[in-house]
N, C-alpha and C positions, 0 to 999 in steps of 0.2 A: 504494500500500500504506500503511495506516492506521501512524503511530507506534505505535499501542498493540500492532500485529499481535506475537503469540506466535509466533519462530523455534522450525522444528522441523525444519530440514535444509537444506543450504547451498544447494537450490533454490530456493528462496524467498531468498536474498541474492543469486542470479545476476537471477531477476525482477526486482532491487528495482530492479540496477541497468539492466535493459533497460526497464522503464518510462520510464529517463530520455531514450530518444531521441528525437529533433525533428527535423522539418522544415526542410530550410534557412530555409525564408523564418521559422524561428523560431526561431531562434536569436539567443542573447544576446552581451551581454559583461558581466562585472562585475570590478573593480576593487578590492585591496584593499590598503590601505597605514597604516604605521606610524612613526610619528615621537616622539622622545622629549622631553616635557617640565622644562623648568628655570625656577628661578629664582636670582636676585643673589644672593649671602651677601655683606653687609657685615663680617661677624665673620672670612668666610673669603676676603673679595672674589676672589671667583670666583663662577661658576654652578654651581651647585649640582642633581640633581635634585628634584623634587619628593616630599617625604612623603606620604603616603594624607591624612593628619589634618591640622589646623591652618588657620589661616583662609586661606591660597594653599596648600593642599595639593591632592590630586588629587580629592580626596570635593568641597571644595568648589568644585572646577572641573567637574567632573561636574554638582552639583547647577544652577551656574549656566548650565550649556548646556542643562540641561534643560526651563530656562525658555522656550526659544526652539521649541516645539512639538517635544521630544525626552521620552517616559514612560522614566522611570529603572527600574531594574532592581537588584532588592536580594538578596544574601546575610547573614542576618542583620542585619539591620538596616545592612547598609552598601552604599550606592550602585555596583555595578560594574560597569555597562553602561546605556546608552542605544538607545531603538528608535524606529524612527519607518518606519513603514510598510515596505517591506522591507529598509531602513537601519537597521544597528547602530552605533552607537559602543561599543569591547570596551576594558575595562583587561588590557596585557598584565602578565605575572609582574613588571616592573621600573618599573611604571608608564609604561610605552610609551602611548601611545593608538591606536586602530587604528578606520580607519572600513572596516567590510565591506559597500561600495557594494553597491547593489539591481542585479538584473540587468536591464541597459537595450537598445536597441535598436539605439544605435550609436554609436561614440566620442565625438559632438559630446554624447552626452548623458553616458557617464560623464566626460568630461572637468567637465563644468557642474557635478556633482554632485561633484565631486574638488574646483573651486573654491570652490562655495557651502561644502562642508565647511572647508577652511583660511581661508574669510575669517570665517566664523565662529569656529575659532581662536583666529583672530588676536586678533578682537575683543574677544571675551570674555576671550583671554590678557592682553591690555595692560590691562585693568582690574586683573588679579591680579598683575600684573608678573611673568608668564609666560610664557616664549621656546617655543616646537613649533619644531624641527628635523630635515630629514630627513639625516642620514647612518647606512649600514651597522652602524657600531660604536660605541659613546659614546664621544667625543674624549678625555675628561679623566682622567674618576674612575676607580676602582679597583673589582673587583666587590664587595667589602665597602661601598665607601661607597653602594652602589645601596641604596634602600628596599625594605622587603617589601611588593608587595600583598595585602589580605587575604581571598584569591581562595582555598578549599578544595580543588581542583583542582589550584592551583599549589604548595599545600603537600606535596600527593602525589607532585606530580613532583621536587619540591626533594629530599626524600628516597630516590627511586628513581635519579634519572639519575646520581649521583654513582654509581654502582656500575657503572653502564654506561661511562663516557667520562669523561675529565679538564676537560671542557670543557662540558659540560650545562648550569651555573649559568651560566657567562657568554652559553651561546646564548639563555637565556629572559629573563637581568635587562638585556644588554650590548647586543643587534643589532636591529634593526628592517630591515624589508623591504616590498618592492611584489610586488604579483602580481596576475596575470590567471586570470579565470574562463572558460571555453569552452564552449560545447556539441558532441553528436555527434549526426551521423544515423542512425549503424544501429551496430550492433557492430565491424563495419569500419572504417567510420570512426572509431570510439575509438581502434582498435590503431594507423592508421596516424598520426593527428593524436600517441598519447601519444608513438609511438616516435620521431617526428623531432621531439616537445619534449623528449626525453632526450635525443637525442643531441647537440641545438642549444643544449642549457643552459648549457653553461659558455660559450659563444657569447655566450649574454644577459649573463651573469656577468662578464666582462671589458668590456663595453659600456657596462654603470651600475656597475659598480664604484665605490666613494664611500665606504671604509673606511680608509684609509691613518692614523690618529691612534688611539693608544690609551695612554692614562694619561700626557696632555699630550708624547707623542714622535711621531717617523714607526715604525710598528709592524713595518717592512719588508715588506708586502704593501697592494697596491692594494685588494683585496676580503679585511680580515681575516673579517667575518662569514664568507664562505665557508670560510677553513680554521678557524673555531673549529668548524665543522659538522661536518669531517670526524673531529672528535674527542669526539660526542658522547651517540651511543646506535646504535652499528651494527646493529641487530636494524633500525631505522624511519627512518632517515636515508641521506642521499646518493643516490645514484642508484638508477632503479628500474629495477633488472637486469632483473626478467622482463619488461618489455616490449619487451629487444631479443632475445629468443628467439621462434622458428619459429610456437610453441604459442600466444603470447600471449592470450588472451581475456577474456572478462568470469571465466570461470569458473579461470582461474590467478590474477588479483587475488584472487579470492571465499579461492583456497587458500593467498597468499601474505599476505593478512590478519588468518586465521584464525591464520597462524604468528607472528605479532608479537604480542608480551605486552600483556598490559591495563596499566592505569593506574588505572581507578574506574569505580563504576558508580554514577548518582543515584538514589535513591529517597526520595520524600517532600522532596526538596531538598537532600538531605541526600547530599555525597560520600562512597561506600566504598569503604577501599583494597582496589584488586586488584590494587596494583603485582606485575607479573611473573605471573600467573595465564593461565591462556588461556583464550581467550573458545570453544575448539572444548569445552572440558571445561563452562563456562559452557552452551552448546548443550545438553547431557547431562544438566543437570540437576546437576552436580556442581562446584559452585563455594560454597568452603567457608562463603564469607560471609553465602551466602546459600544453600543447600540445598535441594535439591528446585526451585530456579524456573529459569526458563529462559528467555530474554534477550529486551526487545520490537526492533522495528526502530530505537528510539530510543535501545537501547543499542548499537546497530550502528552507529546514524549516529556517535553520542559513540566512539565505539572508533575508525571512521576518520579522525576530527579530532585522532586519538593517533598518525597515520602521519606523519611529516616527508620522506618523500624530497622533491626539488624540482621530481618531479612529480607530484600525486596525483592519483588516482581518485575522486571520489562520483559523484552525478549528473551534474556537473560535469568539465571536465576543468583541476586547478589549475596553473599555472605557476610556482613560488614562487623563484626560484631569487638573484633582483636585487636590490641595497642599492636601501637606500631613498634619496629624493634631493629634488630642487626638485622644485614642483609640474610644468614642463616634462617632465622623465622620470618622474615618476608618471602623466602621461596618454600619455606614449610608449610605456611598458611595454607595455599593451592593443592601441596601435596596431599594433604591430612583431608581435605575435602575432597578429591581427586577421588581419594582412598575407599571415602564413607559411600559417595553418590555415585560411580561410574563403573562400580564393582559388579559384576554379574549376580550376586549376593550379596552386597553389603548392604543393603540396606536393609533388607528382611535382619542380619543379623547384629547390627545397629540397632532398627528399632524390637528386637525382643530385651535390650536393655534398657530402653524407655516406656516398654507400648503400656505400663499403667502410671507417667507420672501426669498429674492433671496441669492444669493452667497455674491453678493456687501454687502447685509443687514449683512448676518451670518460675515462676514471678517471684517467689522465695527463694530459691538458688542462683536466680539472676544478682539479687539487690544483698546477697549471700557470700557468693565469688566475686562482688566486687572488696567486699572488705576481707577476704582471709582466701581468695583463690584455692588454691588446688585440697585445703582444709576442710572447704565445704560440705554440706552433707545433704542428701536429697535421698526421702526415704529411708535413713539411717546407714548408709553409705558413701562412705568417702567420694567429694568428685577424683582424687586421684586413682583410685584402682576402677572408675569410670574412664576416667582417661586412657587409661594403660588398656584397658579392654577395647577401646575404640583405637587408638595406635596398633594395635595386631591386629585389626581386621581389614586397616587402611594399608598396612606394611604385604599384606596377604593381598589383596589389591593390583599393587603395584609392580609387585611381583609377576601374578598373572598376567599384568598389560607386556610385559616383555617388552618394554621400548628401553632401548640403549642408547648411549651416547656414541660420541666417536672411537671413546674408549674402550668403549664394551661395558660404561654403568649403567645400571638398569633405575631405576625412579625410585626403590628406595631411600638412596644414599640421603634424600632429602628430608626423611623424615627422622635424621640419628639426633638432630640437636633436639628434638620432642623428646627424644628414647633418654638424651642425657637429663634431660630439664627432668622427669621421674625416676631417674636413678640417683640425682641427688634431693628428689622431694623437695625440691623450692623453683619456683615460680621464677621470672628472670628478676621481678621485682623484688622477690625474698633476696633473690642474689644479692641486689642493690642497696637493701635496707642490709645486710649480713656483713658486706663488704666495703660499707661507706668509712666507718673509722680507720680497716686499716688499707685498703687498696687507693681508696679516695681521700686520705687522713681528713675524714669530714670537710672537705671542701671542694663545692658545688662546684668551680671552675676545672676543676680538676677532673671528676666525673664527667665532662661534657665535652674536654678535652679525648680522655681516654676510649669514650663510647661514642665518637662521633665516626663516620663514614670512611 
């Protein structure tokens, strides 16, 4: 279905989304991850984020990656985004960076393109004296000392979310995250791959946990990103209830996105606010901003990129749920779901270790592993010896897919830093809080030095 196509009844948004099915043997993976940039302040010696402006700001670290076969992407005359064949580089609201890997054919290949992106990075960073970092939530600074980007989109949102949740501005300027892209074979398989990546979320979420530091202290949660989430627009956030109901299908997403409020619509380039409007009135012809029109598929795509639960729906099936981290659990991330959803059986043996926990359970283990990760307990069992049972059935997986590298590795090898992280029973954020006095002699500058890219 054409972007341009004129919605005129939510059958055509159920279409849009059954067009997206594939064939096993075509299905992808893609990858996508966010890490926040800094530089030194001698005035304030500390690390500092980066400004938009300024000759190491974030415009001219854009401009200079751009050099490197990346077409820059401009809002008014300002650089904010890069593209390069089905690869984005995206400035988030806080000047986060975020590369939205192209969808590939198999881990060995978005892992390569996970690397080739961070050493690029790096490169280009050390010329500007520029640290990329991946943790969860920024170690140091305060949400006020965060920069604005000067992204139109994000200015809509800066204004609407504080009305929704106490916590909106610190989730767009403060967190960064990983996640995986999936595909499905028929409508079935969406229902049953989305509802055991909901239930298995906070699962992921205690696994790469990697937030414990905020505003130079221990913040008292291993995954703060995940609790600043749950306080931060309940209409589009957290968990996505209806896919653990009877009904699920393409056509209850179609009804339960139609109920979450807009945010803008673009036209001529140009963002208009629809903050709080609905897109079913939009449908009708009666959206006051715009009167009389009626929405293309391209304002349907941009509406679903306004849903945050940690699992969402497009063409795609998204994973979003996991702090961001080393390059290691940014290409484990893919793996470990790879493992769960594309297994000839993995998912029948997945969900026989879920298939009685309720909503109540999954909502309490959520808001559970954000304060004490892999400790948690759902049902009266460890999320850890949860983990370790869902790591053998992804590592069994991977196995069976028999894709090798040039060397002759097969798609395990990505899943050893998970194998380590439960062999030493701490989270990466336990690592952090463990290792702060004596690896980091309790100083934040140091830490950000050592764990950067």
């Amino acid at each position: 279905m054409d972007k341009n196509t004129i919605i005129n009844d939510r059958d055509q948004l159920i279409e849009w989304f059954m067009e997206a099915c594939k064939p096993k043997n075509k299905w992808m993976v893609g990858t996508e991850h966010e890490k926040f940039a800094y530089t030194f302040s001698r005035q304030k010696k500390r690390y500092i984020p980066l400004e938009y402006f300024g000759s190491h700001g974030i415009k001219t670290f854009l401009t200079e990656l751009s050099k490197h076969g990346w077409t820059p992407i401009y809002e008014e005359k300002n650089i904010i985004a890069l593209k390069k064949k089905s690869q984005s580089i995206t400035l988030e609201p806080g000047g986060q960076i975020e590369l939205s890997g192209a969808p590939l054919k198999d881990l060995h290949s978005t892992c390569r393109e996970t690397n080739e992106h961070l050493k690029l990075l790096k490169e280009v960073g050390s010329k500007l004296g520029i640290l990329l970092v991946g943790l969860g939530v920024r170690p140091n600074e305060t949400l006020q000392e965060v920069p604005l980007m000067p992204k139109a989109r994000y200015k809509i949102m800066r204004g609407y979310m504080p009305s929704r949740g106490s916590r909106g501005l610190e989730m767009m300027h403060s967190t960064c995250t990983v996640q995986a892209n999936l595909d499905f074979e028929s409508e079935e398989d969406m229902i049953k791959k989305t509802r055991l990546a909901v239930k298995l979320q906070p699962v992921v979420t205690a696994l790469f946990a990697n937030s414990p530091f905020y505003r130079g202290d221990f913040n008292g949660y291993e995954s703060l990103r995940k609790h600043i989430w749950t306080d931060t627009d309940p209409d589009r956030c957290g968990i996505l209830e209806i896919a653990l109901e009877d009904n699920f299908s393409f056509s209850q997403y179609v009804t339960y996105a139609l109920s979450v409020p807009m945010y803008f619509i673009v036209r001529d380039n140009n963002y208009l606010n629809c903050a709080g409007k609905s897109f079913l009135d939009f449908m009708r012809g009666k959206l006051d901003v715009i009167p009389d029109e009626k929405p293309t598929i391209a304002d349907w795509e941009n509406h679903l990129s306004t849903i945050f639960t940690e699992v969402r729906l497009k063409k795609i099936i998204e994973v979003r749920g996991a702090d961001a981290g080393n390059w290691r659990r940014t290409c484990a991330l893919p793996a470990f779901w790879v493992g769960l959803l594309y297994g000839n059986n993995s998912i029948n043996l997945a969900e026989k270790i879920c298939e009685n926990w309720t909503q109540d359970d999954i909502e309490k283990l959520s808001v559970d592993v954000a304060k004490v990760g892999l400790g948690a307990e759902i049902k009266k069992e460890k999320v850890f010896y949860i983990a370790s049972e869902l790591l053998n059935i992804a590592r069994k997986t991977l196995l069976e897919r028999e894709v090798l590298d040039s060397v002759g590795n097969d798609e395990t090898g990505y899943l050893n830093v998970l194998e380590e992280i439960l062999q030493n029973k701490a989270s990466p954020a336990r690592d952090l809080i463990n290792n702060f006095s004596s690896t980091y002699k309790n100083n934040m500058e140091k830490l950000i030095e050592e764990i950067s890219y």
